[in-house]
N, C-alpha and C positions, 0 to 999 in steps of 0.2 A: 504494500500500500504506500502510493507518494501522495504528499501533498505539493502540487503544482502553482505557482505565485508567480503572477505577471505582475508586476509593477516594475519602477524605475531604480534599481541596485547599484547597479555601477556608474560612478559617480564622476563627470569630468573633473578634471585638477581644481582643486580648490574649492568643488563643489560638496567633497564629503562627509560635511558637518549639516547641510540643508535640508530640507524635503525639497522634492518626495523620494529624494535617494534615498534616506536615513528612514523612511516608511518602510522600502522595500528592503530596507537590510535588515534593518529589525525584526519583520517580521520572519525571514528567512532564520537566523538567530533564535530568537524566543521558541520556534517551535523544533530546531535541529534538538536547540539544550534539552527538548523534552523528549528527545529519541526518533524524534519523525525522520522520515527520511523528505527531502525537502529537494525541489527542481524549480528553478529561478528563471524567467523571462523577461526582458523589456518589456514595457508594454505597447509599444510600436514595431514589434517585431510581426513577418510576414511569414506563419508557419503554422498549422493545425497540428496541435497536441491529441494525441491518440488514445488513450486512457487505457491501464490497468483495472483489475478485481481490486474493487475498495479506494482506486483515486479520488481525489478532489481536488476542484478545481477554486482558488482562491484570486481575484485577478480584478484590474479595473478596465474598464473597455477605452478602448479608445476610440475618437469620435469616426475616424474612416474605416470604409470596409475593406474587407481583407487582415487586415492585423490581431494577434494572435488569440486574445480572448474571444472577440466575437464568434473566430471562426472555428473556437474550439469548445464555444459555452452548449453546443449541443449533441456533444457525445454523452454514451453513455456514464454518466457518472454518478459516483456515489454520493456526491451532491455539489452542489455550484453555489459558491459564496462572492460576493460585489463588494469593491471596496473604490471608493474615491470621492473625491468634494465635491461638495451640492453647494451651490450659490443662489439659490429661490429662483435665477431667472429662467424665462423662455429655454433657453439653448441647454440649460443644462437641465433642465424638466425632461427632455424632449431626448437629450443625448444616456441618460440613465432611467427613461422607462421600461425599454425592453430588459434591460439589466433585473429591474426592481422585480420585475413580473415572474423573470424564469426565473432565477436563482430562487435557493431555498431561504435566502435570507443575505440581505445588502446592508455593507454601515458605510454612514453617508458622515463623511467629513465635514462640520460645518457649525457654525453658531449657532446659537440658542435664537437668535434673532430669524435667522432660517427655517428651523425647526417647526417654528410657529406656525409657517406656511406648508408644512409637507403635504403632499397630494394623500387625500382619503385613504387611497388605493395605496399606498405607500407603507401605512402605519402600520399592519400590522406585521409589516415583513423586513424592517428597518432600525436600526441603533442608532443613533449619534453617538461621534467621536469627535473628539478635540483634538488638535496637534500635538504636536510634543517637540521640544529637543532634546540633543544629549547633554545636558548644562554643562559637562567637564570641559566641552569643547567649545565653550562661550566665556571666558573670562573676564571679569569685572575691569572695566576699563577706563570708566570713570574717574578721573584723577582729579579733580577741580571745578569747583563751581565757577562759572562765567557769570561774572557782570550784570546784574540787573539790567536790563533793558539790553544787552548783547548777546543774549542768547540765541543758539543756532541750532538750526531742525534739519533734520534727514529724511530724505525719502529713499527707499531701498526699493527698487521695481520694475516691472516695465510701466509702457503706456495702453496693454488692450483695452479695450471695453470693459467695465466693470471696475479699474482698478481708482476711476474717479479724478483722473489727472487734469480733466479742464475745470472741475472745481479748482483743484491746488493752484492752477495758474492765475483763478478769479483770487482766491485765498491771496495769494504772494500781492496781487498788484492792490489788495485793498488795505492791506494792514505793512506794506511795506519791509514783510519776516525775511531776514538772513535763513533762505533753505537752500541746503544740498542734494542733490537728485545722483543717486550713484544706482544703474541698470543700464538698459537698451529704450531706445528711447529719447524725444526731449522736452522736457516739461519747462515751459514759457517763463525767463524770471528767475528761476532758477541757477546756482551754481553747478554747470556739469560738471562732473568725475568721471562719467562712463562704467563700463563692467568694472566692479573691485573684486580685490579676491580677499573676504574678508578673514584666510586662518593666514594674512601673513603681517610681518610686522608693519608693513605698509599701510596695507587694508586696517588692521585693529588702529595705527596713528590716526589714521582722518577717523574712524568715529568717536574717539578719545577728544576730537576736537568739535561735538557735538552733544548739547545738551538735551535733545527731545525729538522723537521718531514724529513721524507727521504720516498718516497713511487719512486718505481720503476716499476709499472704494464705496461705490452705491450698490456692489453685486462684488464682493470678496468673500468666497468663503470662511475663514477660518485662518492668518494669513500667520504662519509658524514666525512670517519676521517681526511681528510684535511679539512673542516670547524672544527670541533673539537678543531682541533691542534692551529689552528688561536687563535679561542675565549681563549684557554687558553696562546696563546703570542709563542708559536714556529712557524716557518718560515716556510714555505713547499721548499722541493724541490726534484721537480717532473719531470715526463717523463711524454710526451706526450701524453701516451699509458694509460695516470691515468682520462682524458676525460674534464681536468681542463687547460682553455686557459687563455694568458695573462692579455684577457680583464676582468678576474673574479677577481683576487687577485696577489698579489705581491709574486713572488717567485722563485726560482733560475728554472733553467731549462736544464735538464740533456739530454744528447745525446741520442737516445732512442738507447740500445744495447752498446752503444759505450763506454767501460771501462775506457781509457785510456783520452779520453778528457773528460769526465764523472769525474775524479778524479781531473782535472782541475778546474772544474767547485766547488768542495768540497773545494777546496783550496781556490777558492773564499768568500765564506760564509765564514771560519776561517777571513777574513780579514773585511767583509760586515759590514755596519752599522744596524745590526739585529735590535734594538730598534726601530727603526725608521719605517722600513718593517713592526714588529710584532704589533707594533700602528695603522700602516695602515689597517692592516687587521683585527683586532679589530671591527673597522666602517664597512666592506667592509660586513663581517661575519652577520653582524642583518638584513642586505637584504636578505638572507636567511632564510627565517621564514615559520613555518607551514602554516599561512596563505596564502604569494606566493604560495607555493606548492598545498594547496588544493582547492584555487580558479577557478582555469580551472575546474578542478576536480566536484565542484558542478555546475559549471553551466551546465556544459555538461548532468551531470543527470537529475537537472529540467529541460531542454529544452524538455527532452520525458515524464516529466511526467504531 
């Protein structure tokens, strides 16, 4: 009996410590240490998996045909388990329905703020899952409070749809914030950095030179770079739309859409006791661990095996 895992494992340079590599490694990991025997795919991989007596199949679909999950969710198998992030919108309704329906049971990555919206047909064959990192490999980086009113924000990203970036650029021009934009992408206003590679001494200096993560998404799942930002001592502050609620971590909270009290809110944080917050979320950040995350995750497959 194997248990079969399509997700994202191997990791490009510098990506090691991110999701959704650290998803699919973990979970590879979590279930070998229990004696599984365990076989690993991309998940953009072009290849029909054949199934054994007693496989399963554990995998996130990816959105085009032909790639490995889809075309392998209909062997016969001892049963078929979904994993990947839900963002309440259209496209991702639509890209994890047939997942939700056939599999024996899908856990959808994703805020509580999404949750709320899960489709009828969804609930009763569905978990929510939080992110996680590995906090050893995010180091407290924080070395100094900046300046009352010289405080500096980060944005770690790209620019797709959902991640909410023509707000940021309303944000920047109304309140006038020193922010840093470090992904693919260019977000208006902003200081580019371009791709960073944050496990290296380079990458950790420039966030070492920022006080407060800035994520604006109106359709982000769950977005593992606000833990990130935490364990290494930036603040979040976030929109609604990023799937992260009060009750999870300390952090300012932006108008969703709304530029102009949105820069109110920036003005805020220049004035905030950030040390204080950035402590808190420190502790808050190691409840977040691969193990929360993968625990559902095996019981649910030995129950059928």
């Amino acid at each position: 009996m194997t248990i079969h895992i399509v997700y994202p494992f191997e990791a490009p340079s510098g990506k090691s410590a991110a999701a959704p590599w650290t998803i699919g490694r973990e979970l590879g990991r979590a279930f070998r240490r229990r004696g599984h025997v365990v076989e690993q795919y991309d998940w953009d991989e072009q290849l029909v998996i054949h199934p054994g007596p007693g496989d399963v199949l554990l995998g996130h679909p990816h959105p085009e045909a032909g790639r490995v999950f889809r075309s392998s969710a209909w062997g016969p198998w001892q049963a078929v388990f979904g994993i990947g992030p839900w963002n309440g919108s259209t496209e991702y309704t639509e890209r994890m329905d047939a997942t939700v329906r056939l599999a024996s049971h899908t856990f959808l990555i994703c805020g509580e703020r999404w949750w709320y919206s899960l489709p009828e047909a969804w609930k009763v064959k569905a978990t929510r899952l939080d992110g996680f990192i590995t906090l050893d490999q995010f180091p407290w980086l924080r070395t100094m409070e900046s300046e009352k009113g010289r405080r500096r924000g980060l944005y770690v990203g790209c620019t797709v749809p959902g991640k909410g970036t023509g707000y940021l650029e309303r944000l920047i021009v109304a309140s006038g914030a020193d922010i840093s934009h470090a992904g693919y992408g260019l977000v208006s206003g902003s200081k580019e950095l371009g791709w960073v590679d944050f496990t290296t001494d380079a990458g950790r200096f420039l966030v070492a030179g920022h006080d407060f993560l800035v994520m604006t998404g109106d359709h982000d799942a769950n977005p593992t770079t606000v833990l990130e930002a935490m364990a290494w001592g930036l603040v979040p502050v976030l929109t609604t739309g990023c799937g992260w609620t009060p009750d999870d971590l300390e952090a300012f909270w932006l108008p969703d859409g709304d530029a102009r009290h949105g820069a109110k809110v920036l003005m805020d944080v220049q004035t905030a006791d950030l040390e204080a917050m950035a402590k808190a979320n420190r502790e808050r950040v190691a409840a977040f661990s691969a193990e929360r995350f993968t625990a559902p995750i095996i019981a649910a497959v030995e129950a059928v095996l």
